[in-house]
N, C-alpha and C positions, 0 to 999 in steps of 0.2 A: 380611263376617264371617269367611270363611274365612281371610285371610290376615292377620286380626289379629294381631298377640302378645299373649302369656300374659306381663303384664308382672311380675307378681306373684310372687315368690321361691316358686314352687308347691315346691322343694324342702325349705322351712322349714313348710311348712303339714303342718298332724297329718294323719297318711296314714287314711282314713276307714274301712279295712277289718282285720281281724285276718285274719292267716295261718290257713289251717286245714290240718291237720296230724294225718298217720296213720303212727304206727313198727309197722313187725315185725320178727320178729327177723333178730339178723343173717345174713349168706350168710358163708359161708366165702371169705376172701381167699387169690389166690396172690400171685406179686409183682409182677404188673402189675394196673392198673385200665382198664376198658372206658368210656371215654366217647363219652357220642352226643349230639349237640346238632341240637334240630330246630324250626322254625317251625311248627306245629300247623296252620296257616291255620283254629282252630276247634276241629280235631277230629271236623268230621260223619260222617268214615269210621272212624269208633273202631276195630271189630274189622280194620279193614285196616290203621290203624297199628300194631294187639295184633301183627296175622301179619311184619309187616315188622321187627318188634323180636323176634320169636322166631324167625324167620332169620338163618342165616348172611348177611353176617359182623358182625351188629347184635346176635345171638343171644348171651346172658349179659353182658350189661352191665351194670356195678357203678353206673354215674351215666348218667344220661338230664337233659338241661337244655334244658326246652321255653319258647318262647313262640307268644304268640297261643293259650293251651289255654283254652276256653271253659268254664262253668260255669254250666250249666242254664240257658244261651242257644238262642234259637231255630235260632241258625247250627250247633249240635252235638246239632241236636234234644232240648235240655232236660238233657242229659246231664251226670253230673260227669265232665269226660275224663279231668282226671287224675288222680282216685279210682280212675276204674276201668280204666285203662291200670295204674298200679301192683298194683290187685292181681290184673289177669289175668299178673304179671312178678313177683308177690310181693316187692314191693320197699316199701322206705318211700314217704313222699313228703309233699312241704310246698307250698301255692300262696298265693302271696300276688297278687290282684287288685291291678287298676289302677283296672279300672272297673266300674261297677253302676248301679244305679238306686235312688232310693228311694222303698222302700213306703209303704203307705197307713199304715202303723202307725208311721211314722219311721223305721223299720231299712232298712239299707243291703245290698242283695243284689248281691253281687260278678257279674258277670256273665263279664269277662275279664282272663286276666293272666300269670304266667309261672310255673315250675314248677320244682323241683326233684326224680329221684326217685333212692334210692340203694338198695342193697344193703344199707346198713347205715344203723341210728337213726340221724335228725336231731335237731339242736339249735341254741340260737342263732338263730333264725329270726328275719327282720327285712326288711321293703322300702327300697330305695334312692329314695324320690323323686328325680326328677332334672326340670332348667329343659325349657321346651317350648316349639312353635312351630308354627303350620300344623298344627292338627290334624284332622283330618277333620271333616268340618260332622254327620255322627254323633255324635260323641262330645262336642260341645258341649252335647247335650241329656242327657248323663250327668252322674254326681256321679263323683268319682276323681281323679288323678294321675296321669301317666306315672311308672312306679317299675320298676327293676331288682330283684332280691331277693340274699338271700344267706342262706346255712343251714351249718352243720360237720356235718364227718362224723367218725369212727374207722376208720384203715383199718390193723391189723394195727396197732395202736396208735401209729399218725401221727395227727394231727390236721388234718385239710383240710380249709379255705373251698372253698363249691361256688357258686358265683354262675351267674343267668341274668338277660341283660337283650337287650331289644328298643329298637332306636334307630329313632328318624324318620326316613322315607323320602322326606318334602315338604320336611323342614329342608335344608339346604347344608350341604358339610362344616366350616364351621366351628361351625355349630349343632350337628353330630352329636359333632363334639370339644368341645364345652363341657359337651355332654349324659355323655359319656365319661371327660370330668374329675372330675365332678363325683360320679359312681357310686364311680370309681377311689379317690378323696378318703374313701369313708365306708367302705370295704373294710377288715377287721381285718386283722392283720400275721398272715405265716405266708405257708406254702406254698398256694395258691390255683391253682383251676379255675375258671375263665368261661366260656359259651360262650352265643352267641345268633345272634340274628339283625341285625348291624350297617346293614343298610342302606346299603352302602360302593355305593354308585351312581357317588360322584364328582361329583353336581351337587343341584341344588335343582329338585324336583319340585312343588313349591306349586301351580300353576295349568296348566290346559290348554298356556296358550303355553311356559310354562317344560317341559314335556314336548314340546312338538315341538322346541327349539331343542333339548334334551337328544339328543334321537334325531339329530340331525345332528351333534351334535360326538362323538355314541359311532361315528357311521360315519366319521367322518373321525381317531377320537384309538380305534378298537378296543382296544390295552390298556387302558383305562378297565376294560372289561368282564373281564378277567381277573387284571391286581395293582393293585386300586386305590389300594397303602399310597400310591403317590407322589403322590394325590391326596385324600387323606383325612389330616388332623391327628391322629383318635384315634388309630390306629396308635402317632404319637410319643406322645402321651401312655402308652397301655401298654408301650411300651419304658421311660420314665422312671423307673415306679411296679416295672419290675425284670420283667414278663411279657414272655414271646417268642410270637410265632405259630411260628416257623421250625418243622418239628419235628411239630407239631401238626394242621397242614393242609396239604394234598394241593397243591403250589404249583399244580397241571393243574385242580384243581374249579374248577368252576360249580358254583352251587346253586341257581340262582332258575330255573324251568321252566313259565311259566303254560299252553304247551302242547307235548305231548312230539312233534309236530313241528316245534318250534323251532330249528333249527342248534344243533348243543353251542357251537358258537363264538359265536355271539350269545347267550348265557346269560351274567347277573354273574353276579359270585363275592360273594354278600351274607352269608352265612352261617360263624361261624367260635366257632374253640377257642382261647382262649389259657393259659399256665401259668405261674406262677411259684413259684419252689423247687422246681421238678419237671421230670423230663429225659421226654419222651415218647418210646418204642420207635422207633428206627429203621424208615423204611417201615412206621409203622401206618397212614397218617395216607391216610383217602381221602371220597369223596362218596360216596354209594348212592343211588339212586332210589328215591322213593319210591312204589313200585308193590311191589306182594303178588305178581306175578309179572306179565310180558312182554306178557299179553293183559288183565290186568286196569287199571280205571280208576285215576289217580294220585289218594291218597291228600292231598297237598299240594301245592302251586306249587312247595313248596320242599324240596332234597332234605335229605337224612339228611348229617352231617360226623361222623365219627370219629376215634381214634386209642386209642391205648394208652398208658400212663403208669408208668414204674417206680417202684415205691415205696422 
């Protein structure tokens, strides 16, 4: 079962959950925007992702673009994360789930999914279903979609798309680039922010053996693990649709850290920003760890990416 395909145009099926969505008022803009894009793994350390976003250099960010943020799942101990991540940040914020379960009464309880939070009211708010493969033998006993989201903002009266999406880490790259096409394809025109977690591994993780063969060709092909574009298709596709990474991310990050004595050099680079219409600050662009400070426990597998953006 697990390595069946999801034959069925799952991006054309009614997406089963509604966005839920809280605005405050606006923050005051200068003329750059703070973006931070993170892999939640959940969310179970809440107040340790609150401290690491209220430090320097994460500290006053205009956009935060999560996935994996859980929603009153057992894995974030029942908690809305990013409810209450935005408003220990006072920021807006919009979650559109992927996944849930349904109750005894018919209603469908989001359980997990991705995130937008700004600075300033959102609008517009809508999930990107996208095709799928290899999905974890969990999540077959859920009701949902794999879906990207997307939401606008007003920044100093510009109008920005702020998109976050999570790609398949069992798919191959070219399942990840169809996955990527397909988001890219339902994107409104304008100036546009993305950022998530890509899953840019460079190979197809689906089954135990396809993870050992993986681990031998990332020892023998190491850049795998730090520019994966030359082996990953989305890339082309978000240069087609007119988005750069150049700019945006830290060409030196890793982001994937399942334990922090791991070598930084055997760490992917999974996690990323991409923009289009929009020029990012020279040398903003870096990784953070995601730890509350040097002795405390990591808050995710995966760290924090940033950058700056001139409006």
């Amino acid at each position: 079962m697990l390595n069946a395909p999801l034959e069925q145009p799952a991006w054309f099926a009614a997406h089963p959950f509604e966005p839920i969505v809280e605005n405050r008022k606006a923050r005051e803009v200068g003329r750059t925007i703070k973006v931070v894009s993170f892999n939640a793994q959940g969310g179970g350390n809440l107040e340790g992702v609150v401290r690491c976003l209220q430090q320097k250099p994460l500290a006053g960010a205009d956009i935060v673009l999560l996935c994996e943020a859980d929603w009153r799942n057992e894995r974030s101990a029942y908690r809305d994360f990013a409810a209450e991540v935005a408003k220990a940040l006072q920021m807006s914020f919009a979650f559109v789930p992927q996944f849930g379960q349904r109750e005894e009464n018919g209603t469908a309880r989001p359980l997990t999914g991705n995130a937008v939070l700004c600075s300033q009211p959102l609008d517009d708010i809508r999930a990107i279903p996208i095709p799928n493969r290899f999905l974890h033998r969990r999540l077959y006993r859920k009701i949902g979609v794999p879906a990207g989201m997307v939401a606008r903002a007003r920044f100093n009266g510009r109008l920005i798309n702020l998109g976050a999406i999570h790609l398949n880490s069992r798919w191959d790259p070219h399942g990840r680039a169809a996955q990527m096409k397909e988001y890219l394809n339902q994107l409104p025109d304008g100036p546009t922010i993305i950022g998530g977690d890509l899953n840019t591994t460079t190979l197809g993780l689906q089954n135990r053996k396809a993870v050992i063969r993986a681990t031998l060709k990332l020892a023998m092909q190491p850049a795998r693990l730090s520019q994966p574009q030359r082996w990953e298709g989305l890339f082309q596709h978000l240069e087609r649709a007119g988005f750069a990474i150049d700019g945006a991310n830290d060409p030196r990050k890793r982001t994937f850290t399942p334990s922090r004595f791991l070598p930084y050099f055997l760490r992917p680079n999974l996690d990323w920003i991409a923009v289009r219409g929009l020029k990012p600050v020279p040398r903003s662009a870096r990784a953070v760890a995601a730890q509350p400070s040097l002795l405390s426990a990591r808050v995710s597998d995966h760290d924090f990416v940033m950058c700056e953006i001139r409006l």
